[in-house]
N, C-alpha and C positions, 0 to 999 in steps of 0.2 A: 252649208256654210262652214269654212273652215274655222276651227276652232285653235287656241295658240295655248301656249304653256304660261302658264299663269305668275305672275313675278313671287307669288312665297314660292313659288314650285324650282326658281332658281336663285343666285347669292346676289344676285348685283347691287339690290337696295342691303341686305346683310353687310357688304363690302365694300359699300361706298366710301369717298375719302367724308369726313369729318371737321368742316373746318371751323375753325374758332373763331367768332365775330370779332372782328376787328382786327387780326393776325394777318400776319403775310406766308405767303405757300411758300416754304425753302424745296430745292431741292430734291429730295431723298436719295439714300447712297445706293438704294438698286437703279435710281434711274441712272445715277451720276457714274457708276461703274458700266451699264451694259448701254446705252442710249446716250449719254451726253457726249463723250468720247466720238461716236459717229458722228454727231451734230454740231458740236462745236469744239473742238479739242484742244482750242488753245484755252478755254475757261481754266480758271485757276481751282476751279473744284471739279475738275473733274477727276476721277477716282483709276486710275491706269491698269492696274490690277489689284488682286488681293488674295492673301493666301486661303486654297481651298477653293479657288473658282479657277474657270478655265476661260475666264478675258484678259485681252492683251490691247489695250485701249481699242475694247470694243469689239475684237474680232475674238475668235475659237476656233481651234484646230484640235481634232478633227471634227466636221463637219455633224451637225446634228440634225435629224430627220427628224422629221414631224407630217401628221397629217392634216389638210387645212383643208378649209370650206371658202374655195376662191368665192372674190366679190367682184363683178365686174362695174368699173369704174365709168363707163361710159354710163351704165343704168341709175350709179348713184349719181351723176352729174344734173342726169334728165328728168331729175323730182325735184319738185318744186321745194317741196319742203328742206329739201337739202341745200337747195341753192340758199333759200331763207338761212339757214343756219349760217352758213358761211358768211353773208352778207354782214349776219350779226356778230360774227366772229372777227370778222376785218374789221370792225365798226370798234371796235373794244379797245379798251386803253391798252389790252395786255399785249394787239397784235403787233406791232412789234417784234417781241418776243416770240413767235410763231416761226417755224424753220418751214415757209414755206416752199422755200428750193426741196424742201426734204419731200412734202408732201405731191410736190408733182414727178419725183423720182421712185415714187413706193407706188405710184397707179397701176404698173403690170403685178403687182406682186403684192395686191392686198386682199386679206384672206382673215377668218375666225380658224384660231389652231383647235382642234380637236384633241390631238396629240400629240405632247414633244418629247423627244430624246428616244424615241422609241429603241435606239441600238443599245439604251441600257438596259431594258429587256429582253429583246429581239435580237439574234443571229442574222445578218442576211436575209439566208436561205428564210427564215423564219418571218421575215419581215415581205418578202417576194408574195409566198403562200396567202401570208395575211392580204395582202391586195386582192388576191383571186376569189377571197371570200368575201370579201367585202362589196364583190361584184352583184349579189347578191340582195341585198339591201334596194330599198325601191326609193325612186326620188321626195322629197318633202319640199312644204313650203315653209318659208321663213321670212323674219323681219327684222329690217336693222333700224334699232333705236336709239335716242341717247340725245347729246354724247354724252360720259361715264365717266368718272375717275374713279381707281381703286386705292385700297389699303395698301398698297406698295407701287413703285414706279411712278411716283408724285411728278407730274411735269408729263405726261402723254395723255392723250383725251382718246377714250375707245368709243367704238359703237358697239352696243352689247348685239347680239345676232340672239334672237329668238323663235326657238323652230316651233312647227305645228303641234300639236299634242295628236300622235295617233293611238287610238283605243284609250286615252289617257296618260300615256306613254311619253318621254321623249326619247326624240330618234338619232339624236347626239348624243344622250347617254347612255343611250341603247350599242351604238359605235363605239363610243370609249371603252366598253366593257368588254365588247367583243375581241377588241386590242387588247385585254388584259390591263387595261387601267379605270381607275375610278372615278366613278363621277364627277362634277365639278360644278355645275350648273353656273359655269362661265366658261361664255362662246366670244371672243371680244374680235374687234377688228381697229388695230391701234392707226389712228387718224392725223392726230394734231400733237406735235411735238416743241416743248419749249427748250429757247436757248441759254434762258437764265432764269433765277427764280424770280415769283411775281412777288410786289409788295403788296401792303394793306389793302389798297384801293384795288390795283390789278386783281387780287385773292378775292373781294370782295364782288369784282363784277365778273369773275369765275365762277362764283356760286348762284348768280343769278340764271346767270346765262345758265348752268346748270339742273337749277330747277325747273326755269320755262320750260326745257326742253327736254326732262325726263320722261320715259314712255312717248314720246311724239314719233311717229311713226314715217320715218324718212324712206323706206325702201321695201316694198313685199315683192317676192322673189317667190322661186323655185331653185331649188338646189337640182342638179341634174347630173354633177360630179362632184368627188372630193378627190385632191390631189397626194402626193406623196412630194413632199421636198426635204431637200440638203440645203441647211442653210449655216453659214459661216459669220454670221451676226444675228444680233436680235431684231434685226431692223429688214432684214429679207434682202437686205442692198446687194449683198453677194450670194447668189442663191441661186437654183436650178429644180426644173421638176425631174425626176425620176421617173414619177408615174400619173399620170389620167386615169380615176377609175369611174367609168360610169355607173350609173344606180340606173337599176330597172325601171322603165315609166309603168307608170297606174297606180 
């Protein structure tokens, strides 16, 4: 029986958002700089640039490489449990406020980042190489749960991706390291994007719906590749793979 990586063993209950009975969700200016701009642009809070970042309502030049753990969206459609989710998400006073156009244009291109910006460490040539090792590595199985909100980018609902425990081991943090970055024990796959901030009531049946469905296990999988992508937004809307790298079966 396969055995999974234990939630102290990662941050996501550590990193959860926080909400305060009775308050309403605003905002917050990472989402409002790097994600509302794609989603809604005409909003009067949205945040266009800022100095020291490299958005330009929403987009970045040059492109930034990251390595992801595709999901494939026909497989999260065909759980039940998934569909449950959504039903009670459409169901919610806050739906509405849901950029569902958004969500059906992100299905080729939804993915858990392992790795981002890797050309600020990596050369090219250096980042090529690293593919070819990484061929190396043997497939796992994992689970996508949630949804999740974090301690920053207030207004996105992720599913946290939870991989197998080998030997005790995980094999995501096992990959991060091998790229030369550290651990993180957050694999997310960003889902649900809002268009404005929620009030009292809206916030209020955010956290429910939040806690129902903590740990509920929407999707078991096997990982069989992880990809190499350029992406020109935080939203994957302009994006490309680079590279397919398979992981060895057994």
């Amino acid at each position: 029986m396969t055995e999974f990586i234990r939630p102290h063993q990662l941050r996501y209950r550590a990193l959860a958002y926080r909400f305060a009975p009775g308050a309403a969700l605003p905002l917050d200016d990472s989402y409002r700089l790097c994600h509302l701009p794609l989603i809604a642009p005409e909003h009067p809070d949205v945040i266009s640039s800022k100095p020291g970042e490299p958005y330009d309502m929403g987009w970045f030049t040059p492109p930034s490489r990251a390595l992801v753990v595709p999901v494939d969206a026909e497989a999260l459609d065909a759980s039940p449990a998934y569909r449950r989710l959504m039903t009670r998400l459409r169901a919610a006073p806050f739906a509405p406020k849901i950029a569902w156009d958004l969500q059906e244009r992100r299905r080729p291109v939804l993915h858990a980042t392992i790795r981002s910006h890797l050309q600020r460490q990596h050369s090219d040539a250096a980042i090529r190489h690293l593919t070819l090792r990484l061929r190396r590595l043997r497939r796992f199985r994992a689970r996508l749960t949630g949804p999740w909100m974090g301690d920053k980018n207030h207004g996105r609902l992720y599913l946290p991706l939870v991989p197998e425990a080998r030997h005790g081991r995980d094999p995501v943090s096992h990959l991060q390291a091998l790229t030369g970055g550290r651990p993180t024990g957050l694999y997310t796959v960003g889902l649900v994007h809002f268009r404005d901030h929620l009030d009292a009531t809206e916030a209020t049946a955010l956290r429910l719906i939040l806690r129902d469905w903590r740990d509920r296990i929407l999707l078991d999988t096997v990982v069989r590749e992880i990809r190499l992508m350029a992406n020109h937004d935080s939203l994957a809307l302009d994006s490309c793979v680079l590279a397919r790298i398979p992981l060895r079966g057994g």
